[in-house]
Backbone as numpy.savetxt, mean C-alpha at the origin, in Angstrom:
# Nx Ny Nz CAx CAy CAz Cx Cy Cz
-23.75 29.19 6.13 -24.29 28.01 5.48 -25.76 27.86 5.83
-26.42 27.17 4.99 -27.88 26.99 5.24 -28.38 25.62 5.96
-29.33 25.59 6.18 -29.56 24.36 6.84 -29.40 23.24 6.50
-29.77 23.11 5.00 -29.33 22.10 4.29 -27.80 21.54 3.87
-27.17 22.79 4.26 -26.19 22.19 3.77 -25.36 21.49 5.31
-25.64 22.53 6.64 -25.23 22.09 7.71 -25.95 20.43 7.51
-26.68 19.85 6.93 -27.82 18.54 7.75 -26.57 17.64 6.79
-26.40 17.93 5.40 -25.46 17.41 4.26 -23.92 17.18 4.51
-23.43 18.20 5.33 -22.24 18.14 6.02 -22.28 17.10 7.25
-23.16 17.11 7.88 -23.39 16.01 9.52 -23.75 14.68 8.65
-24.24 14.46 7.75 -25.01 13.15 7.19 -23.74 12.12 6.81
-23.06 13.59 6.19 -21.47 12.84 5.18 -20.37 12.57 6.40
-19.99 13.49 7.71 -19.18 13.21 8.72 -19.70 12.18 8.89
-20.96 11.39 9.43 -21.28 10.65 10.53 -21.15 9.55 9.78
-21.06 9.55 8.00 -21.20 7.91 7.42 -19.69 8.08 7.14
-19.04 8.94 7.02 -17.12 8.81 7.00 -16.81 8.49 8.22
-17.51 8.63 9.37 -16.63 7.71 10.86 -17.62 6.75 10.88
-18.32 6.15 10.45 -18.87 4.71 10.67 -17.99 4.01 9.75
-17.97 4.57 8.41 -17.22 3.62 7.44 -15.87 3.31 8.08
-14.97 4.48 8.62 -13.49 4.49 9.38 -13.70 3.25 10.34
-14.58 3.29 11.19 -14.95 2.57 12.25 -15.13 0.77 11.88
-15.75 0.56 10.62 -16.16 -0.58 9.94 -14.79 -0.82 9.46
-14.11 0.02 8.74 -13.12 -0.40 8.31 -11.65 -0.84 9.40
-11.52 -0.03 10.93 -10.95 -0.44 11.81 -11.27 -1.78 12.38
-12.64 -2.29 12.85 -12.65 -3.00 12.89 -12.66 -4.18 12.26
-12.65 -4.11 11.05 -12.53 -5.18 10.11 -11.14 -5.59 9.81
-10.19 -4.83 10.65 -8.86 -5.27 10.16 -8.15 -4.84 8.48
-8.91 -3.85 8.17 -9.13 -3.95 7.03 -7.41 -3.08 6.55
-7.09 -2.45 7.44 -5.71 -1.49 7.73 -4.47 -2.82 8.17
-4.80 -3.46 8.84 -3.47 -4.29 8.84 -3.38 -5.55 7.97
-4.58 -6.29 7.44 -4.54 -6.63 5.75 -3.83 -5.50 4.55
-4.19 -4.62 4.58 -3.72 -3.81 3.36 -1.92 -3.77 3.97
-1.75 -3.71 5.04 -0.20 -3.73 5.78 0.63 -4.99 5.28
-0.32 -5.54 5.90 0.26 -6.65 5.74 0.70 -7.20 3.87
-0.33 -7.04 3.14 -0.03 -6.91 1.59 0.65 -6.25 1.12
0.97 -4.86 1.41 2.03 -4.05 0.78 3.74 -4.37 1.01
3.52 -5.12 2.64 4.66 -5.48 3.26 5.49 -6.50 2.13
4.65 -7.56 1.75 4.35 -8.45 0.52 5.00 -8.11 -0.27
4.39 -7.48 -0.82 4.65 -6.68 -2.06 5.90 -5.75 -2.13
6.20 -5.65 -1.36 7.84 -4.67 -0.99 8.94 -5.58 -0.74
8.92 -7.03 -0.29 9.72 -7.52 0.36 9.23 -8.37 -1.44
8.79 -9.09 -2.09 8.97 -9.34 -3.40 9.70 -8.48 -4.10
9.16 -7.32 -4.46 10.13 -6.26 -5.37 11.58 -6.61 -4.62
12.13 -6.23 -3.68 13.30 -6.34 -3.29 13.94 -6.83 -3.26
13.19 -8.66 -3.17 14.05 -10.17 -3.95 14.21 -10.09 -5.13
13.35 -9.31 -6.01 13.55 -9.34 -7.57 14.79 -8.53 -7.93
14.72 -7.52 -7.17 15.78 -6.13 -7.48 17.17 -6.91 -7.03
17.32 -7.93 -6.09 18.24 -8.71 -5.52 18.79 -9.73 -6.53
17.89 -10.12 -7.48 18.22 -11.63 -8.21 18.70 -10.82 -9.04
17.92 -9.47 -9.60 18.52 -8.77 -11.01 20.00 -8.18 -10.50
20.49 -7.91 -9.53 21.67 -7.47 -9.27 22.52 -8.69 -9.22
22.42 -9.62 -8.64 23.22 -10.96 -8.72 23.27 -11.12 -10.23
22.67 -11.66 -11.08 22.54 -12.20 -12.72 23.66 -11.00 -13.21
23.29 -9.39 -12.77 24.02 -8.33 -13.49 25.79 -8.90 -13.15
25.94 -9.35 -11.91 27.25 -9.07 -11.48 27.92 -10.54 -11.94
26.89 -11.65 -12.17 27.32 -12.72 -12.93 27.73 -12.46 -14.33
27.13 -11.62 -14.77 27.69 -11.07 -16.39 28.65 -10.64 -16.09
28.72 -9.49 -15.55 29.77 -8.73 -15.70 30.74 -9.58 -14.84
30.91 -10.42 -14.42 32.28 -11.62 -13.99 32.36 -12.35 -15.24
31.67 -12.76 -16.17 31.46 -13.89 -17.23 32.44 -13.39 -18.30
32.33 -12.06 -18.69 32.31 -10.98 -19.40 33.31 -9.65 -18.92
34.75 -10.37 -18.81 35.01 -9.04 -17.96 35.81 -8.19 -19.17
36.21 -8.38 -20.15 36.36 -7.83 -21.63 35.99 -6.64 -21.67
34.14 -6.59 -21.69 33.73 -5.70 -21.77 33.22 -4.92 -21.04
């Protein structure tokens, strides 16, 4: 590699562990945790209500 590209390679490492670093300390990893957690534990009440309503039909409806 040439010099330039060694200086281009160190320029891009050193601002990808500051950004890592900004982003550790900002909490920015256990916000996004914490939201997906959210977001998983919603889907799962929904997937919960749609299975209850299903099994209320199919008691309502036992014919078919």
């Amino acid at each position: 590699m040439s010099t330039a590209q060694n200086k281009v390679f160190g320029i891009g490492t050193m601002l990808g562990a500051g950004m890592e670093a900004l982003l550790i300390q900002s909490n920015y990893y256990q916000m996004l945790a914490a939201s997906e957690a959210k977001a998983r534990k919603k889907k799962q009440q929904e997937e919960l209500e749609d299975i209850e309503r299903f099994q209320s039909m199919s008691q309502s409806n036992p014919d078919k």
